[in-house]
C-alpha positions in Angstrom: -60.5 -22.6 -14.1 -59.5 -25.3 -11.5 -57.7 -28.2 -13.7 -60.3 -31.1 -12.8 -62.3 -28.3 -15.0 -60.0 -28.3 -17.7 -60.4 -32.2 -19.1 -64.1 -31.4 -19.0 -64.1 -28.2 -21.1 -61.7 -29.6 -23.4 -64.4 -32.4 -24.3 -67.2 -29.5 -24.6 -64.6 -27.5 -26.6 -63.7 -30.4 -28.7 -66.4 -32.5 -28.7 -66.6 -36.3 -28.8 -63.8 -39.3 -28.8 -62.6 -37.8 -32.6 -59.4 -38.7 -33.6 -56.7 -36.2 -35.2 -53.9 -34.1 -34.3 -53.9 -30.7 -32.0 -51.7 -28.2 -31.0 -51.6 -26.3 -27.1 -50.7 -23.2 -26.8 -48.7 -22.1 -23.7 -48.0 -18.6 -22.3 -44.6 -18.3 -20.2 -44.1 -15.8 -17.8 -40.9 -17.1 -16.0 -37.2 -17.2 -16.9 -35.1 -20.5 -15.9 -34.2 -23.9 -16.7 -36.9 -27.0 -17.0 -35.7 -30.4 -16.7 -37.4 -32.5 -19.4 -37.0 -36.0 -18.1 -34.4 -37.2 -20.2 -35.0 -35.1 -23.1 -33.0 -32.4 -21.5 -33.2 -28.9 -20.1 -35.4 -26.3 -22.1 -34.4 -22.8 -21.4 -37.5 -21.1 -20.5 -38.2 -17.8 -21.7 -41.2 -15.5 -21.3 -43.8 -15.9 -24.6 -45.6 -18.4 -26.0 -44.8 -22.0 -26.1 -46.6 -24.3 -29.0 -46.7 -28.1 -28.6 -47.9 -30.4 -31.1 -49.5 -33.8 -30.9 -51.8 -36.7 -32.2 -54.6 -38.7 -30.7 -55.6 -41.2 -32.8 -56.2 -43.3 -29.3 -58.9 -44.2 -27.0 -60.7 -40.8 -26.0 -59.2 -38.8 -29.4 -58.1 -35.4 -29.5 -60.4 -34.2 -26.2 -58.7 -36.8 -24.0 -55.3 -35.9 -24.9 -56.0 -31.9 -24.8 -57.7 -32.0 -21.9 -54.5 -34.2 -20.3 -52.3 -31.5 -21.1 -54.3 -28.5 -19.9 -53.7 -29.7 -16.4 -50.7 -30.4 -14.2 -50.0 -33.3 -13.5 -47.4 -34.9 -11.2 -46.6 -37.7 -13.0 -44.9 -36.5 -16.0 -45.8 -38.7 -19.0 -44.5 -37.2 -22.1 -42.6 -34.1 -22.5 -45.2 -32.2 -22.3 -46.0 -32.5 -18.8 -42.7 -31.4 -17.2 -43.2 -27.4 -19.4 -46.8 -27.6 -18.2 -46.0 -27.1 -14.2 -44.4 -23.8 -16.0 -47.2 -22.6 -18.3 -50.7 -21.6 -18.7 -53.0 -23.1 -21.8 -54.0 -19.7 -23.9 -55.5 -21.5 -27.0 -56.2 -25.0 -28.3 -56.1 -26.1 -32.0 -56.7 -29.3 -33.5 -58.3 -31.0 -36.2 -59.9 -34.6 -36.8 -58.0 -35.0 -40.1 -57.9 -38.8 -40.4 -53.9 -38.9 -41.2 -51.6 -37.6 -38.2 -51.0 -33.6 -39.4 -48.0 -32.8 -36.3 -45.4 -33.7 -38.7 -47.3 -31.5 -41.4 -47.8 -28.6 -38.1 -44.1 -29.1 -37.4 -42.9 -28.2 -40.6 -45.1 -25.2 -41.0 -44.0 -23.8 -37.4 -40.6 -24.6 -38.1 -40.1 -22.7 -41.4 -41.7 -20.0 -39.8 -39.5 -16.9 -39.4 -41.4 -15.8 -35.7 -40.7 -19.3 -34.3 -37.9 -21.2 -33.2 -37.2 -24.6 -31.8 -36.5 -24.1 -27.7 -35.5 -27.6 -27.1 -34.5 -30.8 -29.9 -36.5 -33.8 -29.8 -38.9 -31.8 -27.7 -42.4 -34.4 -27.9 -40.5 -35.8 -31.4 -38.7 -39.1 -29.9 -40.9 -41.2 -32.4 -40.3 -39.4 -35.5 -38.0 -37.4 -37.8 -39.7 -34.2 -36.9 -36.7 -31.5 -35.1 -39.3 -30.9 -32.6 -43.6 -30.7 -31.9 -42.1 -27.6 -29.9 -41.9 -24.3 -30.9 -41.5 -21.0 -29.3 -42.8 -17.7 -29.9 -41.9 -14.1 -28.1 -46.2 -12.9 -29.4 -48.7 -14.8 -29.8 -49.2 -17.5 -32.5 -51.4 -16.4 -35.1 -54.3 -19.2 -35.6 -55.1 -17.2 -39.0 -51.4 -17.0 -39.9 -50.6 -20.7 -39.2 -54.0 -21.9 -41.1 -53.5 -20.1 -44.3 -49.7 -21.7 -44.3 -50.3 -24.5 -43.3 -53.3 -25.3 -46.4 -51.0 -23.3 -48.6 -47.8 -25.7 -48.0 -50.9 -29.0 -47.6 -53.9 -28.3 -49.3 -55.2 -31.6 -48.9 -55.6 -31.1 -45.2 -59.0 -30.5 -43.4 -60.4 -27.7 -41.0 -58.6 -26.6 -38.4 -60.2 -25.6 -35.5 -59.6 -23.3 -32.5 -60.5 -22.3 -29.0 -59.1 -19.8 -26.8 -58.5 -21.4 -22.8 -59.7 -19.3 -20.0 
C-alpha cells in the first residue's frame, strides 16, 4: 500500500475525528542501531515493535494512526525516526474518553513476552518507562485485551485492524 494510502485507510479503518488512545504495531526485519533524535539509540532487533499513543487532538485517533503508518522525513516524535525501519502489521485503539497509554504501558510492561528496547521511548511527558515495547512474536490482541480489562475493568472496547 503506497503511504499517501495509508492516512486514508487509517480513517476508513478507524472512522471519524474520535478521540482516544491507540497502539501501532511494527514488524522489524533489520538488525542495527536507530538514532532517536535526542531520545537516544534503540537497538534494533528483528520482531515486533509496539508503540503507544493518544489523540485526544484535532483529527483523533485516525489522524494520528494514519501519521504514523507512513514515513515521514520530518521526524516529529519518536515514533517517526523507528518508522523509516518498520512496517505497520496491526493497529489498536480505542475512543475511551480518559488517555489509556499509561494504562497500555503498564499492561505491556508487566508482560513476561515484552521488554522495553529504549527508556523514555514516546514517554517524555509522563511517568510511563516507555509507550515502547518489543516483542520477538507477534503481540497477541486477545492476550493484551483480556489483561488489560482484567488489571482496568473500567476501560471501554478495544478495537483492532490488521495493516496490509
Amino acid at each position: 500500500m503506497e503511504s499517501d494510502s495509508l492516512s486514508t485507510e487509517a480513517a476508513r479503518l478507524i472512522g471519524g475525528t474520535h478521540k482516544g488512545s491507540y497502539a501501532v504495531i511494527l514488524r522489524s526485519t533489520a538488525e542495527g542501531g536507530i538514532r532517536v533524535g535526542r531520545g537516544g539509540v534503540l537497538a534494533q532487533t528483528p520482531g515486533y515493535y509496539v508503540y503507544l499513543g493518544s489523540a485526544f487532538g484535532p483529527g483523533g485517533v485516525a489522524a494520528r494512526v494514519g501519521h504514523h503508518l507512513h514515513v515521514t522525513h520530518k521526524p516529529h516524535w519518536h515514533i517517526d525516526y523507528l518508522r523509516r525501519h518498520t512496517a505497520p502489521t496491526e493497529v489498536w485503539w480505542s475512543f475511551d474518553p480518559l488517555a489509556r497509554e499509561h494504562h497500555w504501558a503498564a499492561v505491556l510492561g508487566s508482560s513476561p513476552r515484552t521488554r522495553i528496547p529504549l527508556a523514555g521511548f514516546g514517554a517524555s511527558d509522563c511517568n510511563c518507562r516507555s509507550h515502547l515495547f518489543f516483542s520477538p512474536g507477534h503481540p497477541s490482541f486477545r492476550a493484551f485485551s483480556r489483561r488489560l480489562h482484567r488489571a482496568f475493568p473500567g476501560h471501554g472496547r478495544i478495537y483492532h485492524q490488521i495493516v496490509d
